[in-house]
FIMI-460168 format. One line per 10 residues: number of its first residue (from 1); their letters; for each residue x, y, z of C-alpha. Coordinates in steps of 0.25 Angstrom, whole numbers, plus 5000, padded with zeros to 4 digits. Layout:
REM residues N
NUM) a) X Y Z; ... $
REM end
This chain:
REM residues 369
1) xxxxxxxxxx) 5528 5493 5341; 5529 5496 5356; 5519 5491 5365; 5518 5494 5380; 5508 5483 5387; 5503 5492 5400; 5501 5481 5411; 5497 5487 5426; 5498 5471 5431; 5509 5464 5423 $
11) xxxxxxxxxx) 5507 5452 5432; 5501 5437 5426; 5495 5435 5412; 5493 5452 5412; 5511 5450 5412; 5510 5437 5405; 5503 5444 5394; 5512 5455 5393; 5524 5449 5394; 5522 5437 5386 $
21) xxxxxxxxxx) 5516 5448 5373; 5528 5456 5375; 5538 5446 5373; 5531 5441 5361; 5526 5453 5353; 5533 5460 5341; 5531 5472 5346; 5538 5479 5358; 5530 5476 5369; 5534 5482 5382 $
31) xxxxxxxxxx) 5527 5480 5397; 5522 5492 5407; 5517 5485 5419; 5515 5484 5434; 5515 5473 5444; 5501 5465 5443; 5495 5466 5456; 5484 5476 5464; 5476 5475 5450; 5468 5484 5454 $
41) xxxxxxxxxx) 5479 5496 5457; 5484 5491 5443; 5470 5496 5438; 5471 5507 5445; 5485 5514 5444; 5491 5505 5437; 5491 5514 5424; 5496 5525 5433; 5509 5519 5436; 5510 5513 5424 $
51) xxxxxxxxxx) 5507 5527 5414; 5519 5534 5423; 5528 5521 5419; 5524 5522 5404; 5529 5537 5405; 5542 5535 5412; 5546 5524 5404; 5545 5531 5392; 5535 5520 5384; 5531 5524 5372 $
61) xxxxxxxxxx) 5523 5512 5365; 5515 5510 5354; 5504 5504 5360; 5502 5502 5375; 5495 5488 5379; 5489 5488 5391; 5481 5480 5401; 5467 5479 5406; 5474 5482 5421; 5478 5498 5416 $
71) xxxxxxxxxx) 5470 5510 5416; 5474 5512 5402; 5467 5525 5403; 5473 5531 5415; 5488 5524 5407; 5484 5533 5396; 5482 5547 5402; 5495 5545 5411; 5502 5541 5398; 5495 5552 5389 $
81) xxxxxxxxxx) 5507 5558 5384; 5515 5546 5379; 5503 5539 5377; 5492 5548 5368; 5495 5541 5355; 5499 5528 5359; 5487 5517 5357; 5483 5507 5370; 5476 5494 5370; 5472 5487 5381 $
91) xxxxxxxxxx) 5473 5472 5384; 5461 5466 5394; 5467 5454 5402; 5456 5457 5411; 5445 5467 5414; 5438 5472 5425; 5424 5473 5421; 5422 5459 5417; 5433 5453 5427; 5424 5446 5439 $
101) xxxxxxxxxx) 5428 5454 5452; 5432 5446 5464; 5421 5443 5474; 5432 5447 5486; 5433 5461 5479; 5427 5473 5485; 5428 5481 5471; 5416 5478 5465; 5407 5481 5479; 5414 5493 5477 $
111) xxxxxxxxxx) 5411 5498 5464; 5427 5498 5463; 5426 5489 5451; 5419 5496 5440; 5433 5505 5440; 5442 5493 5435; 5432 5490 5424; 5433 5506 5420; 5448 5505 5419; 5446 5494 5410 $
121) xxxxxxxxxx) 5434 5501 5403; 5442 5514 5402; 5455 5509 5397; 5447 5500 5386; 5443 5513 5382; 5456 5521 5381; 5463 5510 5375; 5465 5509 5359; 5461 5494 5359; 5455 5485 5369 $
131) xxxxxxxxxx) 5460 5471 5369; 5454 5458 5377; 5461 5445 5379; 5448 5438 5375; 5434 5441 5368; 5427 5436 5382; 5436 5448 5389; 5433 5459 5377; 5416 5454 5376; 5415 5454 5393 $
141) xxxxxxxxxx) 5424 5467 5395; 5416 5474 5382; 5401 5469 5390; 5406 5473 5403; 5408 5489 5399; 5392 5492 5398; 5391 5486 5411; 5405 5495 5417; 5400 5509 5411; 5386 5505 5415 $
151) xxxxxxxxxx) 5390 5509 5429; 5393 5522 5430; 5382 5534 5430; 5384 5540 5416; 5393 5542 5404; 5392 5528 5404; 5401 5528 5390; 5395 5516 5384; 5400 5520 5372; 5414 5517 5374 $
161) xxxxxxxxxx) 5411 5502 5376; 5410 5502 5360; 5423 5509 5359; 5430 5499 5369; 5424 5487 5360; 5428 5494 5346; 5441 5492 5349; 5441 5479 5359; 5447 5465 5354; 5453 5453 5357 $
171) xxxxxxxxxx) 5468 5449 5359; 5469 5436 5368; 5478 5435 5377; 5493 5430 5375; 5497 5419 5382; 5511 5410 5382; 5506 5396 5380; 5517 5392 5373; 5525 5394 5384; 5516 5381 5392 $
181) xxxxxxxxxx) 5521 5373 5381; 5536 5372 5387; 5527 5364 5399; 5521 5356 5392; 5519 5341 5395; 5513 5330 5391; 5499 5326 5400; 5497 5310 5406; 5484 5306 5400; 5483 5294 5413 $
191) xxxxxxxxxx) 5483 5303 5424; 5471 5312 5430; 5467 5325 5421; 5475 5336 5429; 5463 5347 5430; 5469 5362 5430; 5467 5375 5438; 5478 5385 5432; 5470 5398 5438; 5471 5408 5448 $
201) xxxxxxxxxx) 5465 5405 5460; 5455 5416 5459; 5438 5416 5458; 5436 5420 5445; 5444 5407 5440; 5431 5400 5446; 5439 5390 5453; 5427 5383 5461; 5421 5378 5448; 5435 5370 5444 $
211) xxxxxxxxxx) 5435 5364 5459; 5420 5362 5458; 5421 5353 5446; 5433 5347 5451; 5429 5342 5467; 5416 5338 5458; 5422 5330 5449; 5432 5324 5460; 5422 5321 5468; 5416 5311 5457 $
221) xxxxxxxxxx) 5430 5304 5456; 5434 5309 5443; 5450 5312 5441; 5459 5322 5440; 5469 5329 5444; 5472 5345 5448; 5481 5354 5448; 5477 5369 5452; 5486 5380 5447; 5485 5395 5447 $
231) xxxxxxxxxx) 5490 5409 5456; 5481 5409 5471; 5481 5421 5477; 5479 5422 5494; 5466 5422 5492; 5459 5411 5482; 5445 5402 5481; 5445 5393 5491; 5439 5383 5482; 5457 5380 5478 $
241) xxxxxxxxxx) 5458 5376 5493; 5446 5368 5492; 5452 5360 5480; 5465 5357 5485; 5458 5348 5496; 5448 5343 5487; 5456 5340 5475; 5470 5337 5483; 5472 5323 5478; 5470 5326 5463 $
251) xxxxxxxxxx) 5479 5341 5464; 5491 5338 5457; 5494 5354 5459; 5489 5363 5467; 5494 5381 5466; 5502 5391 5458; 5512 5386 5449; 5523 5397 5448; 5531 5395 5435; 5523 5393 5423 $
261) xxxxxxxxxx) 5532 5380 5420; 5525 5372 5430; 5510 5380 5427; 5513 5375 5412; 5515 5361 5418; 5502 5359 5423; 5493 5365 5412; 5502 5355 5402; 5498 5345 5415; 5483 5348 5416 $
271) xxxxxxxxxx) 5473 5342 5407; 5460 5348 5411; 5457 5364 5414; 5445 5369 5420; 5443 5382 5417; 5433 5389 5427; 5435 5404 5427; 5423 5413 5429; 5432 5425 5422; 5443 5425 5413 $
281) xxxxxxxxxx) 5445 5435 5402; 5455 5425 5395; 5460 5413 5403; 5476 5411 5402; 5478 5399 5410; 5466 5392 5403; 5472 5395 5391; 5485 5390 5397; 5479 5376 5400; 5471 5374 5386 $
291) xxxxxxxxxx) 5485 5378 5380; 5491 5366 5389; 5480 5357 5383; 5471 5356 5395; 5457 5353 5393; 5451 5365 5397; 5437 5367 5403; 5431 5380 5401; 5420 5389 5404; 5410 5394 5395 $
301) xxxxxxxxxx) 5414 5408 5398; 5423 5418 5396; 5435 5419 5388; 5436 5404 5388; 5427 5400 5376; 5436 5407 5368; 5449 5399 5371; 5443 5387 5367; 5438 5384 5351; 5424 5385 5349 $
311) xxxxxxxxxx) 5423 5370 5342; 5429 5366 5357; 5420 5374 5366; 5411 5361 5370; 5422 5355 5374; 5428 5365 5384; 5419 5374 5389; 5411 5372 5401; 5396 5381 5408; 5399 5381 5422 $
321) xxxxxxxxxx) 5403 5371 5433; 5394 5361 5430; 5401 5360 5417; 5415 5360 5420; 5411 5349 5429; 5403 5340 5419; 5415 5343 5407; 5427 5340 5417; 5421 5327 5422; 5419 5324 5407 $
331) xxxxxxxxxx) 5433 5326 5406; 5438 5318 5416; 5429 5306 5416; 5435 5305 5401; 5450 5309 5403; 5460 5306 5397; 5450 5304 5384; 5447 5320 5385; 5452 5324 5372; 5464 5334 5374 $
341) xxxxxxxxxx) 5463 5348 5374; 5461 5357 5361; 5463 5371 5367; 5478 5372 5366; 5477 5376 5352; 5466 5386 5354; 5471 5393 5365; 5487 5392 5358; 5480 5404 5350; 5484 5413 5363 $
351) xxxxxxxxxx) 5499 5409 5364; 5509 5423 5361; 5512 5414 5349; 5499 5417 5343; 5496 5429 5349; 5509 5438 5351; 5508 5443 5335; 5491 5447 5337; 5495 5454 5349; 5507 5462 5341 $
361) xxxxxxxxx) 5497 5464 5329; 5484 5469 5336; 5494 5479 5346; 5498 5484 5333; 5486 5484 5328; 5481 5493 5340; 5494 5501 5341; 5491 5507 5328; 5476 5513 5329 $
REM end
């Protein structure tokens, strides 16, 4: 079977993804993309430039994939010809209804973001299956429509919102952790706990609760070590600037590490990873570091719950600062008697290796409505 993955920004874990399913699948996978910048031009026109591609390049799949970032809808008319028959699903790495808006953004006192949600809204509806990397992203996205269509004067269409849930479900996202494993090394139990930040440097990772518990907890003599990780862009919290000159004398590192050998490195490296993201629709880097045996620190929110057993949850997950602060000094006043991690089995569950052949079967599955 021949399936064409539509992608307007083929750039980070959208490419990874992508890539990564293509070389793994039994099926003939093949890639339609664009460069992964100006997200919101990619929104916009992507599916222009992309339908005109499709055409002149003579594609002729059995099932087109695409992503969350197309205009499937626009994709489809412009494709009408070579496309009428051919079934579409649609995989949300994201969305724009429930995705939290920047508060530097002048969208939303604009009004201009109710229109990324509809593109999301409308494609969901053309599509022939609706899939979501986790059931937090397919439960927020689903309670998120009433509120969209709730918006606009008349013909409000609440009824499709059933049609878009009929034929809604689950696939999580495939990610190479088996490829860490090449890194691996062996932790020393008499120095410090290392205490990981492997995000980007952006709000909606919450970065100013990790810091708060950390200068907290410094401040009452407890020890540890650091090592923040992840992209920055020009502009970033400031809390990261504030942390290097609080924490400089337990940073062992300190920015972006380019070539995924040394990223490995220091999950294998770190022993504790405090997650405090305010959004995440599925969380690959925490998933990363429970894979690397990290103790991880979770909140109580999100897609995270679902990464960790439910037998486990006690130990793991956390409500708001004040308890991450309480279980992280737990932790450390008791190191290295913390038991080791149990999440590298649970989480295993998303390596290609388990879910390369679930992909294959459910696109097969789709591609023969």
């Amino acid at each position: 079977m021949k399936i064409l993955i539509v992608e307007p920004f083929l750039t980070g874990s959208h490419k990874a993804w992508a890539r990564e399913y293509a070389e793994r699948s039994s099926h003939d996978v093949g890639i339609l993309g664009l460069d992964g910048r100006h997200w919101k031009w990619r929104m916009h026109g992507g599916a222009v430039t992309l339908a005109r591609r499709f055409v002149e390049e003579g594609h002729a799949p059995d099932l087109i994939l695409a992503t969350d970032m197309l205009d499937l809808t626009t994709f489809l008319s412009l494709t009408r010809e070579k496309t009428a028959r051919t079934p579409a699903a649609i995989y949300f790495h994201e969305n724009q209804l429930s995705y939290p808006w920047s508060g530097d953004d002048p969208d939303p006192g604009l009004w201009r973001d109710v229109h990324y949600g509809f593109i999301n809204y409308s494609s969901a509806l053309a599509a022939d299956a609706v899939l979501f990397n986790s059931r937090y992203h397919h439960d927020s996205f689903l309670s998120e429509l009433p509120r969209l269509l709730g918006q606009f004067p008349d013909h409000n269409e609440n009824g499709s919102i059933e049609r878009i849930r009929e034929k809604s479900s689950v696939l999580p996202l495939g990610v190479d952790l088996a490829a860490l494993d090449r890194f691996r090394e062996e932790r020393l139990s008499i120095n410090p706990p290392l205490i990981l930040w492997n995000h980007r440097w952006e709000y909606d990772k919450n970065p100013e609760d990790f810091f708060e518990a950390l200068f907290k907890l410094a401040g009452e003599g407890l020890g540890f070590e650091v090592a923040v990780l992840g992209e920055s862009f020009a502009r970033y919290p400031g809390i990261f600037d504030d942390a290097k000159v609080r924490l400089e004398s337990r940073i062992l590192h300190f920015g972006y590490v380019e070539d995924f050998a040394g990223y490995a490195r220091w999950l294998w490296r770190a022993d504790i990873l405090p997650i405090t993201s305010n959004h995440d629709f599925f969380g690959v880097s925490a998933v990363q570091g429970m894979y690397c045996r990290c103790h991880a620190l979770l909140p109580r929110r999100l897609a995270f719950p679902e990464h960790v057993p439910e037998l486990s949850r006690l130990l793991f997950l956390y409500d708001g600062l004040d308890g991450l602060t309480a279980r992280l000094r737990m932790i450390l006043k008791n190191w290295p008697q913390v038991p080791p991690s149990v999440l590298r089995d649970h989480v295993s569950r998303y390596d290609w290796g388990e879910l390369a052949g679930v992909y294959d079967d459910r696109l097969a599955a789709i591609a023969s409505f």
